[in-house]
C-alpha positions in Angstrom: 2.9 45.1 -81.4 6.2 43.3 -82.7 6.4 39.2 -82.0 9.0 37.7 -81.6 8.2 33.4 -81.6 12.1 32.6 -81.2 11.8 31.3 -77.8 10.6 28.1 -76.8 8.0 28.5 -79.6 6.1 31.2 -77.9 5.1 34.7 -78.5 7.3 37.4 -76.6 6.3 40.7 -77.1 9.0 42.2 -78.4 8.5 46.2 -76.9 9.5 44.8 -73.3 12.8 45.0 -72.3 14.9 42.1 -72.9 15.5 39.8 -70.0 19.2 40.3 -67.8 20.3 36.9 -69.0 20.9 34.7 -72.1 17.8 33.1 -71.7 14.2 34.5 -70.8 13.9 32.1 -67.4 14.2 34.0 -63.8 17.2 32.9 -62.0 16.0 34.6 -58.2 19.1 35.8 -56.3 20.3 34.1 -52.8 17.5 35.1 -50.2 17.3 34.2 -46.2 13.5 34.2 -46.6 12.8 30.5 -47.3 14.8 29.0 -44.8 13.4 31.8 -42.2 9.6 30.8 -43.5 10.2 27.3 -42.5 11.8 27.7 -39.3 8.9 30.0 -38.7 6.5 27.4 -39.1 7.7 24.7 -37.5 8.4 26.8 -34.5 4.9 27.7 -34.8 3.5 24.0 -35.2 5.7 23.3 -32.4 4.0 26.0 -30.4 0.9 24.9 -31.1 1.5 21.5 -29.5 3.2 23.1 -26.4 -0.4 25.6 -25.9 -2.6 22.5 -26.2 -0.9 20.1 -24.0 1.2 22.3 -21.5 -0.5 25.7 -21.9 3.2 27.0 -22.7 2.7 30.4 -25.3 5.9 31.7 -26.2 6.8 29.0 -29.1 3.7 30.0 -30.9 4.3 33.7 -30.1 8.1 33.0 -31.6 6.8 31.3 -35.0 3.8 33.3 -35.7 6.1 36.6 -35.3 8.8 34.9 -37.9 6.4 33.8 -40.0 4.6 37.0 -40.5 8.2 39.0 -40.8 9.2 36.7 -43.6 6.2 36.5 -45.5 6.2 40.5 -45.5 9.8 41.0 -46.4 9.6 38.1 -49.3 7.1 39.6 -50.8 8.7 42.7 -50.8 11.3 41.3 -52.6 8.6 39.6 -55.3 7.3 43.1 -55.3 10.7 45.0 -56.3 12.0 41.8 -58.8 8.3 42.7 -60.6 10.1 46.3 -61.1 13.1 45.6 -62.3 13.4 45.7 -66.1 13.4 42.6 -67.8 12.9 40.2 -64.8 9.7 38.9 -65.5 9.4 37.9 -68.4 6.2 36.2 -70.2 7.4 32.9 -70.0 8.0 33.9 -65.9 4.5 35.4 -65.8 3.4 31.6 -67.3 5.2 29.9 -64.5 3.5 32.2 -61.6 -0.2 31.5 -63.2 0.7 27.8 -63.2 2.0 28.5 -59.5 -1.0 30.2 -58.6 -3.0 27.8 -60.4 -2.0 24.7 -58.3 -1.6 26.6 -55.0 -5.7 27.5 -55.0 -6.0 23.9 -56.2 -4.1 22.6 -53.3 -6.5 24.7 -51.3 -9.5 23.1 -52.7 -8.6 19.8 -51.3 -7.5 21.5 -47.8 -11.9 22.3 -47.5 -12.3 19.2 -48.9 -11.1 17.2 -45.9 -13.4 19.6 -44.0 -16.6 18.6 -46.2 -15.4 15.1 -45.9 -15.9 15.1 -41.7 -18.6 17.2 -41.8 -20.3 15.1 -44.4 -19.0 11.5 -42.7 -21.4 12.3 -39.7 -24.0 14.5 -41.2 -24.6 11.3 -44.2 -23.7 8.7 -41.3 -24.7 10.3 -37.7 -24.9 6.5 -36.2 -21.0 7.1 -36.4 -21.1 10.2 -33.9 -19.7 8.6 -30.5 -22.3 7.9 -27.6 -25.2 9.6 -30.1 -28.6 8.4 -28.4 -30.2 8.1 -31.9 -29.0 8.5 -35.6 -29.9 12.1 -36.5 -28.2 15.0 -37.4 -27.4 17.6 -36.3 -26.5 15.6 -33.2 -29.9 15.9 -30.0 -29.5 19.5 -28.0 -27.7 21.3 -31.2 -29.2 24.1 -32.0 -28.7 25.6 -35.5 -27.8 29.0 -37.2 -31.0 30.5 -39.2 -29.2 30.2 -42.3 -31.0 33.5 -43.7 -30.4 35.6 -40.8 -26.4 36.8 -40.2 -25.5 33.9 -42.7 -27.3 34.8 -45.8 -26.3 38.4 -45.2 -22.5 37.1 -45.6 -23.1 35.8 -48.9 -24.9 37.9 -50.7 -22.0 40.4 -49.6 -18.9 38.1 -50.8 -21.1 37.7 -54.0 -21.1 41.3 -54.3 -17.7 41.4 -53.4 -16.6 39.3 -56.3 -18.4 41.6 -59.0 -16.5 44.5 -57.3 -13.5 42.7 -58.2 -14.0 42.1 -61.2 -15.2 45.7 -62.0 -11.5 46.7 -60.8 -10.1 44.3 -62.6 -11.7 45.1 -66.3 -11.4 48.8 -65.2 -7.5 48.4 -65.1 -7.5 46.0 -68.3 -9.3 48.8 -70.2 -6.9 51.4 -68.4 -9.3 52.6 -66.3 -7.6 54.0 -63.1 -10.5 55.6 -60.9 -12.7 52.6 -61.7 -10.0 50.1 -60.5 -9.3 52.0 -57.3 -12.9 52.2 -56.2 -13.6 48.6 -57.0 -10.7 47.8 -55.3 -11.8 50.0 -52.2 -15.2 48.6 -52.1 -13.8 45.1 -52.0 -11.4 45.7 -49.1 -14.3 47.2 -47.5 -16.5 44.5 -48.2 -14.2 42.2 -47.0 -14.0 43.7 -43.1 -17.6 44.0 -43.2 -17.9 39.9 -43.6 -14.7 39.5 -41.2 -16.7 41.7 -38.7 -20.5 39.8 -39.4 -18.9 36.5 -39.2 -17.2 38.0 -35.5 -21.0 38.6 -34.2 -22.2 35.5 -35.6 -19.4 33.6 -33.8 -20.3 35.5 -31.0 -24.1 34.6 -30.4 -23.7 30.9 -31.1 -25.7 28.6 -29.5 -22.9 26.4 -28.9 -19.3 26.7 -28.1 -16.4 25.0 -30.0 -15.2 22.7 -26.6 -16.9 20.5 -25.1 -19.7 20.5 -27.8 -19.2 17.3 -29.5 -18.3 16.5 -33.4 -20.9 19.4 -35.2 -19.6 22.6 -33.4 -16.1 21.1 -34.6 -16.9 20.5 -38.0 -18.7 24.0 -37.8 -16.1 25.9 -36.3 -13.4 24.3 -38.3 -14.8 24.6 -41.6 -16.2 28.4 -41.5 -12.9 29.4 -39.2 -10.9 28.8 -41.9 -12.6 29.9 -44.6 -12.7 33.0 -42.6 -9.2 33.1 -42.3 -8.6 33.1 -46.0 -11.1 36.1 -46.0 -9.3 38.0 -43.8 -5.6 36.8 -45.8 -7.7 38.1 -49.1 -8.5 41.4 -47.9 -5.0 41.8 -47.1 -4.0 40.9 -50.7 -6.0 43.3 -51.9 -5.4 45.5 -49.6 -2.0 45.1 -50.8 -3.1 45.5 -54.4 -4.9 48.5 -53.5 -1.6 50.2 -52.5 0.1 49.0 -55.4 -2.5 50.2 -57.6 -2.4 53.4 -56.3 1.9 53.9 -56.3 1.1 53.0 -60.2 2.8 49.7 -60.2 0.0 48.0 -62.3 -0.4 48.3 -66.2 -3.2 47.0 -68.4 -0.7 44.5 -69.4 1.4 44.1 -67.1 -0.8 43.4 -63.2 -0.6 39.6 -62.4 0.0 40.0 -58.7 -3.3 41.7 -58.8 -5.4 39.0 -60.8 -3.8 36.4 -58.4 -5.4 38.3 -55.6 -8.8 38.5 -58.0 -8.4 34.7 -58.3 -7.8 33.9 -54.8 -10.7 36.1 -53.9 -13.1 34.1 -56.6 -12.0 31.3 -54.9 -13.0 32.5 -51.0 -16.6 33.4 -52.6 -17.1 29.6 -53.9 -15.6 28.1 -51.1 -18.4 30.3 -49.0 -21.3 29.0 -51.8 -20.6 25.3 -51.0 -20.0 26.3 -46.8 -23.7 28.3 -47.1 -25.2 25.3 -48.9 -23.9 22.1 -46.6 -23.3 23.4 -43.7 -25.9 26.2 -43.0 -28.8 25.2 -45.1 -28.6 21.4 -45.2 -27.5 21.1 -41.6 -30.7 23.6 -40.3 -33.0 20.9 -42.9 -33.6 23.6 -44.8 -32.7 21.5 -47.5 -34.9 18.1 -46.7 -37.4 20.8 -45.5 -37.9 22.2 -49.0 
């Protein structure tokens, strides 16, 4: 494989084609989808507001239609500029794993917060307004069985993630049958949890109004870890697709390992929610 170290003092390979421009950056053309994203979203936040204080739905209805729309046709568009010959380049491929990088690490301290209240009154339970005595979880809250539906969940997103990674090293070592049926087994692994987590939800032993600070904290915390399941599966879903149409090369696949990276991430994120909230708040923990 030829080298070429001229730019920026990096290697390029030098078999790709050369980039459309002077220079081996990605200039991205004029595109509606930005502005539309955040019009979306505030109309959406906007809506949310309306629901909760006047019961009023169409706001929310408005924003989470743009938002969707304009998600799916800008990534579209990342999908076709990952086509064209040239576009992105090494150095681009650099800048999207450093995007990537911060945008999971940005959601790291989004589940933080969560820990942090959950942690506040589970360390502190004194602090739980109009609490008859200092324990947690708060008097007449009765707990999950952490190795019932619960354990069940994670010993599938941990099989999950070697599935992942099996399609992953499959398409590095060019490996196309291996990748699609990791890849396929992942997806599928991913509705199954979607559709346990739906059940457990379902037989709770408390509801998320009305209950006080630990069915918040609960319902908060595993809610939106649950929603980053479900925007995973889609990803790979995605992927999947991709894979199939041939758009991914041994060398050449990063929107697949950002959707292996994002999915690592759900399955820690799940680890630490298994651990604090399940275990430690059914004493499993101080039990043992």
């Amino acid at each position: 494989m030829a080298l070429d170290t001229t730019t920026a003092g990096m290697a390029i390979d030098a078999s790709e084609p050369p980039p459309p421009h002077k220079h081996p950056y990605h200039l991205v053309d004029p595109s509606p989808w930005p502005l539309v994203s955040a019009f979306s979203a505030g109309a959406m936040l906007f809506g949310i507001v309306l629901w909760a204080h006047y019961n009023i739905h169409w706001m929310f209805g408005i924003g989470l239609v743009g938002t969707l729309a304009s998600a799916t046709f800008w990534w579209r568009d990342v999908v076709r500029e990952s086509k064209q010959p040239g576009v992105h380049t090494p150095i681009v491929r650099i800048g999207m794993r450093y995007g990537m990088s911060l945008f999971i690490a940005s959601e790291v301290m989004f589940f933080v917060a969560f820990f942090w209240a959950y942690f506040h009154f589970a360390l502190y339970p004194e602090h739980v307004a109009g609490a008859e005595t200092a324990i947690w979880p708060p008097k007449g809250i009765h707990t999950f069985d952490p190795f019932g539906l619960p354990f069940l969940n994670t010993m599938i997103l941990l099989l999950s993630g070697c599935t992942v990674t099996w399609a992953h090293h499959s398409l590095i070592e060019g490996d196309r049958r291996g990748m699609l049926q990791g890849l396929a087994l992942t997806v599928g692994l991913g509705l199954f949890f979607t559709t346990l987590q739906a059940i457990e939800y379902s037989e709770a032993p408390f509801a998320f109004s009305g209950g006080g600070i630990y069915p918040s904290t609960f319902f908060l915390a595993t809610g939106f870890h649950g929603f980053h399941v479900i925007v995973g599966t889609l990803f790979l879903l995605v992927c999947f697709i991709r894979a199939w149409g041939g758009d991914f090369t041994p060398k050449r696949h990063f929107g697949f390992e950002a959707a292996a990276w994002y999915w690592h991430f759900v399955d820690v994120v799940w680890l630490f929610l298994f651990i604090c909230i399940y275990l430690f708040g059914a004493g499993e923990i101080a039990q043992h």
